[in-house]
C-alpha positions in Angstrom: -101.8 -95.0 -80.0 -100.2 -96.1 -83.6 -97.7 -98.8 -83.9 -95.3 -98.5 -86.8 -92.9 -101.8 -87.1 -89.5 -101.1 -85.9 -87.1 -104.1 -87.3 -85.0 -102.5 -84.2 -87.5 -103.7 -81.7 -87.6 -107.4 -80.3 -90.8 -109.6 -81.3 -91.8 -109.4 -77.5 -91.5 -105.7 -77.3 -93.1 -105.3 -80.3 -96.3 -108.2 -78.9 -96.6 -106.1 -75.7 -96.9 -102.9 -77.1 -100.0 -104.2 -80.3 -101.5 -105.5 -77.0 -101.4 -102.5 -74.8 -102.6 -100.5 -77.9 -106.0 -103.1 -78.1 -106.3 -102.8 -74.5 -106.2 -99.2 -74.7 -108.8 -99.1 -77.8 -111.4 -101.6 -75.8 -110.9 -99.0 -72.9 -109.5 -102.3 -70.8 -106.6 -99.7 -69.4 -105.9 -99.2 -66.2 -105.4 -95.3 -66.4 -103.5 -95.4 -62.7 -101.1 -97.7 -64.4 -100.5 -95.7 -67.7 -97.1 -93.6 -66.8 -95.7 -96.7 -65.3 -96.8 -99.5 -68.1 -95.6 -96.9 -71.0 -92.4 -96.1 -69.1 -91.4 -99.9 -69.0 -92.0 -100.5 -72.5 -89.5 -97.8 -73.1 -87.3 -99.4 -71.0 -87.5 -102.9 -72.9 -87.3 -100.9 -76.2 -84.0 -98.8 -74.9 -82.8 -102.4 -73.9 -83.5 -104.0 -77.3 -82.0 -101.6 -79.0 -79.0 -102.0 -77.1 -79.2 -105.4 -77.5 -79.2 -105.0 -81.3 -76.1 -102.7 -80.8 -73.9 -104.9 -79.2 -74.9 -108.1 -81.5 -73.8 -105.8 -84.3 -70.8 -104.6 -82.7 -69.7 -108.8 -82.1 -70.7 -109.8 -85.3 -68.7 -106.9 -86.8 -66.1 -108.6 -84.6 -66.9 -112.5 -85.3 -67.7 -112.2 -89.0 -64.1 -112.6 -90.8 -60.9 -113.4 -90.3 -57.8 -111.1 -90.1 -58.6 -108.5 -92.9 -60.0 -105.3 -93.4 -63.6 -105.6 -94.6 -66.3 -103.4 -97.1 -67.9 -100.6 -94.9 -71.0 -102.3 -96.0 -71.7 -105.8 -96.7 -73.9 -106.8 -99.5 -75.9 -109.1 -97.1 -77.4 -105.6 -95.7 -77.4 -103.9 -99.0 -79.9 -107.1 -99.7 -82.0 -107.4 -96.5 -82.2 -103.9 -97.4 -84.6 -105.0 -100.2 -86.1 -108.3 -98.9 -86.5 -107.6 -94.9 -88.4 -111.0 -95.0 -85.2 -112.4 -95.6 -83.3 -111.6 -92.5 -84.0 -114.4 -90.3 -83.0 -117.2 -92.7 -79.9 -114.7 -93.7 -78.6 -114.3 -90.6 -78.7 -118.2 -89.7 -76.9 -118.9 -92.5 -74.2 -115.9 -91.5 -74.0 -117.5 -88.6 -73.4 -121.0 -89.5 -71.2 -120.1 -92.1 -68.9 -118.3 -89.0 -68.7 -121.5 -87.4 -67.7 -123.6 -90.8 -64.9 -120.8 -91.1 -63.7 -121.5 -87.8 -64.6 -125.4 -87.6 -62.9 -126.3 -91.4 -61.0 -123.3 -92.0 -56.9 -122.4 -91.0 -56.4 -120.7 -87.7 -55.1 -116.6 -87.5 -55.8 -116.5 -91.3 -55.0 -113.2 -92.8 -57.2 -113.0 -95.8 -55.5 -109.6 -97.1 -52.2 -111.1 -97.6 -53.7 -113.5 -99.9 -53.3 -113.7 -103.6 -56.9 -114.3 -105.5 -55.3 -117.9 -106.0 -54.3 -118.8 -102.4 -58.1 -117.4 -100.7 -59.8 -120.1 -103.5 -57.8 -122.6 -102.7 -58.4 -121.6 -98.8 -62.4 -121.5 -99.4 -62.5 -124.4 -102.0 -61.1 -126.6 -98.7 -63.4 -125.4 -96.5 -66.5 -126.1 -98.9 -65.0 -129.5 -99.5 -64.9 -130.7 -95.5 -68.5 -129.3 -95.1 -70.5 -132.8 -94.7 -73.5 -133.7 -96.2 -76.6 -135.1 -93.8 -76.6 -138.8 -93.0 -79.9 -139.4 -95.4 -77.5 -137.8 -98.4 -74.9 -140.7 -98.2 -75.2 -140.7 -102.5 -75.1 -136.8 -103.3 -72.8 -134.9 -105.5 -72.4 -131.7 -105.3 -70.5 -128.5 -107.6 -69.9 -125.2 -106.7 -69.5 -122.3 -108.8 -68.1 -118.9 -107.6 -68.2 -116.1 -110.3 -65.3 -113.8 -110.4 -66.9 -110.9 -109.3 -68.1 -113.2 -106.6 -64.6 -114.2 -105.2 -63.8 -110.5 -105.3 -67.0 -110.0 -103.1 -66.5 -112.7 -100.5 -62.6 -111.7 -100.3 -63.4 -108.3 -98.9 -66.7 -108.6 -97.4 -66.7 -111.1 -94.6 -70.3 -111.2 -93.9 -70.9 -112.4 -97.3 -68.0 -115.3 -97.3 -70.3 -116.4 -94.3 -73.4 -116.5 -96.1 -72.2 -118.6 -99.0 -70.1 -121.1 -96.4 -73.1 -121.0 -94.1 -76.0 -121.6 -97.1 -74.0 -124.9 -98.3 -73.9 -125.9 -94.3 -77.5 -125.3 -94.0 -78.7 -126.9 -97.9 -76.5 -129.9 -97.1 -78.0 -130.6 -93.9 -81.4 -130.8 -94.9 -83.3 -134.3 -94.6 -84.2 -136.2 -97.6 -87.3 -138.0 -96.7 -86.7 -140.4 -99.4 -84.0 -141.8 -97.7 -84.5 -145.5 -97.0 -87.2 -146.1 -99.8 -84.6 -146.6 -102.7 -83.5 -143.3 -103.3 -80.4 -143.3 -105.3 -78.7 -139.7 -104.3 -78.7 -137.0 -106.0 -76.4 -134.5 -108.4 -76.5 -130.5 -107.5 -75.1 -127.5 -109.0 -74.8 -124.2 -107.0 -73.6 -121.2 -108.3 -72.8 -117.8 -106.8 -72.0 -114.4 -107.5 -71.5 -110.8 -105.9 -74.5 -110.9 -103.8 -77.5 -113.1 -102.3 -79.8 -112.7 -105.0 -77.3 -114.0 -107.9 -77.1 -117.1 -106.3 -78.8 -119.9 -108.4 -79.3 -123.4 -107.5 -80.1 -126.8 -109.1 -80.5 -130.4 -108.5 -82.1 -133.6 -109.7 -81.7 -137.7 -109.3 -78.5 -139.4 -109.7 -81.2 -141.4 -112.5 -83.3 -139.0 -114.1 -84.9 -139.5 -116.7 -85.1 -143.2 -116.2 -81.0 -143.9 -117.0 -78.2 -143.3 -114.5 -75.7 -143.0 -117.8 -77.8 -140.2 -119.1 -78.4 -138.5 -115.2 -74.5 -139.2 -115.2 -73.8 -137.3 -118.7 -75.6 -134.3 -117.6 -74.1 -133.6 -114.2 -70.6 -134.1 -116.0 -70.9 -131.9 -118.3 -72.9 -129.2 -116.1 -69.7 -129.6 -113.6 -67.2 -129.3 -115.9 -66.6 -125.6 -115.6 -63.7 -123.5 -115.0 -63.2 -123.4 -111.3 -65.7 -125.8 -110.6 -65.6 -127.0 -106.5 -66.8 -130.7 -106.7 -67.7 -132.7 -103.5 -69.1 -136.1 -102.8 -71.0 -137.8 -100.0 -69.0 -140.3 -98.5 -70.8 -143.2 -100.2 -71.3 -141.4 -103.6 -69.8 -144.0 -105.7 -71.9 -146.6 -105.0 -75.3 -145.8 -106.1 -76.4 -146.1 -109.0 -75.4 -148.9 -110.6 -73.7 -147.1 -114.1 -76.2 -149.0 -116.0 -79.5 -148.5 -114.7 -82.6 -147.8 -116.3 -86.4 -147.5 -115.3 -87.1 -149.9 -117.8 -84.9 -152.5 -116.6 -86.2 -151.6 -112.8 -89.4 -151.7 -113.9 -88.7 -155.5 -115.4 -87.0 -156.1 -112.3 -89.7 -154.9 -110.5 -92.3 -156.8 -112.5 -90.5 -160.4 -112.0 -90.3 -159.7 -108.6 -93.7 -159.1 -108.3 -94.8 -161.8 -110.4 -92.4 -164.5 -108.7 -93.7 -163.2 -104.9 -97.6 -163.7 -106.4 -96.2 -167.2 -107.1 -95.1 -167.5 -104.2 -98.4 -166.0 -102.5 -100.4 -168.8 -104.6 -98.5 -171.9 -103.6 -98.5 -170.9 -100.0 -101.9 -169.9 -100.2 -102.5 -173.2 -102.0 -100.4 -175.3 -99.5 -102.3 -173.5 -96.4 -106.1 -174.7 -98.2 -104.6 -178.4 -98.3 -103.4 -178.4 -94.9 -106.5 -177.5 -93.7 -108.9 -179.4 -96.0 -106.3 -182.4 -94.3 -107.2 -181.2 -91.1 -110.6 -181.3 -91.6 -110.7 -184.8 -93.2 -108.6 -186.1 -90.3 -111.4 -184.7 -87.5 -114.7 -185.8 -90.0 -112.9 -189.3 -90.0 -111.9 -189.1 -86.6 -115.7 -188.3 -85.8 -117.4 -190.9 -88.0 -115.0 -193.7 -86.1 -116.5 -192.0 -82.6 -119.9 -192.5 -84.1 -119.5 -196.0 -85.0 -117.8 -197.1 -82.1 -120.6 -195.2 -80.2 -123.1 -197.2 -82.0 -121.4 -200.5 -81.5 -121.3 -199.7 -78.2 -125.2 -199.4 -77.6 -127.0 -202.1 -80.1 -124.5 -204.3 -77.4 -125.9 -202.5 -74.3 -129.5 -203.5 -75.9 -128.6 -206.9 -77.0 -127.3 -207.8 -73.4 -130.9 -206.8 -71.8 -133.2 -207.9 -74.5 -131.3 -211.3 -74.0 
């Protein structure tokens, strides 16, 4: 028995029946069970295929608003040619069907639209799509190619995949978060399908000046049709005139005033305890003398 992958067939199907063929090859079968075992992976297959059906027949549904869409959408046509793809895709589909219907205007009827009134309608709904709570200092522009907006007008799959990739890339953690990161300045741009998508991003003070990091997102932002947001605190980092030298200087007298700091304590914790110490050496020698004292008395009174 051969097993050819069918992207129809669920991973569990698909786990029972590589299993059943190993059993089969080891001769671990039980032959009386054969007709009945084979007939109920059928079953699970007819079921998963059904399954598929119907989440293709709701998602046909779910996918858009009011309009009527491209026979078939250039997510597939690109799943198509990168299979491996299909998992992330679709999560991104998916989130970007719940932006539409989170940000976006209620019984929306794409078709009526002119080209200017379905940007304007898209450019909102990227704008009210937050950024995660460890991005407080991003910026973020967006740039839709003409033949993109053409794309995403009639083919509602793919509006969902660009709404639901900026969902899923702002929502990612920044594990810098918390150790003085400073945010951070991207550019996305898309076009007709996934694969023309390109996407950049680098600190709010690279190369060591936030005027310079500044300069370069500016002018990299400054496109025709450009869709700018912010995180809610992007304003206030970085200070306009930082530099690494001056943070490194900073950094330096910090270090240098905390090592004085470290000394004198360190210096202040050696006298205390050298005082201690004289105070119980004293304290003994007075005990020994007064011990002493006590006893050339003692002998005195007897010898006497």
């Amino acid at each position: 028995m051969s097993i050819s992958f069918d992207p129809n067939i669920s991973a569990s199907v698909y786990k029972a029946l590589y299993n059943y063929d190993n059993k089969q090859k080891s001769g671990k079968v039980d032959k009386s069970k054969l007709s009945s075992n084979m007939a109920y992976l059928e079953k699970m297959k007819s079921a998963a295929n059904k399954t598929d059906e119907l989440s293709s027949t709701a998602e046909t549904k779910n996918v858009g608003s009011t309009r009527s869409s491209v026979a078939t959408s250039s997510v597939d046509e690109s799943l198509k040619k990168h299979p491996e793809w299909k998992e992330s895709v679709n999560s991104m589909v998916d989130s970007g069907i719940k932006a539409r219907e989170m940000y976006g205007a209620k019984n929306v009827d794409v078709d009526s639209m002119t080209m200017d009134e379905y940007k304007s309608y898209i450019s909102d709904i990227i704008g009210k799509i937050p950024f995660d709570a460890s991005h407080p200092y991003d910026e973020e522009t967006v740039y839709i190619s003409e033949e993109g907006w053409e794309q995403m007008k009639k083919d509602p799959k793919y509006e969902a995949w660009v709404l639901g990739y900026t969902v899923e890339n702002r929502a990612v953690k920044n594990p810098f978060f918390g150790m003085g990161d400073k945010g951070a300045y991207c550019i996305e741009t898309f076009g007709a399908s996934i694969e023309e998508h390109k996407g950049a991003g680098y600190s709010k003070v690279y190369t060591g000046s936030a005027r310079t990091a500044r300069s370069m997102y500016e002018t990299a932002s400054s496109g025709s049709g450009a869709i700018k947001t912010k995180a809610p605190q992007a304003d206030l980092q970085p200070d306009p005139d930082w530099t690494l030298e001056e943070q490194l200087n900073k950094n330096r007298k910090n270090k240098e005033y905390w090592d004085e700091v470290y000394e004198a304590r360190l210096y202040q914790s050696k006298k205390l305890q050298q005082d201690l110490n004289n105070k119980y050496y004293e304290k003994m020698r007075i005990s020994q003398i007064e011990m002493m004292s006590s006893f050339n008395n003692n002998w005195s009174n007897l010898l006497f």
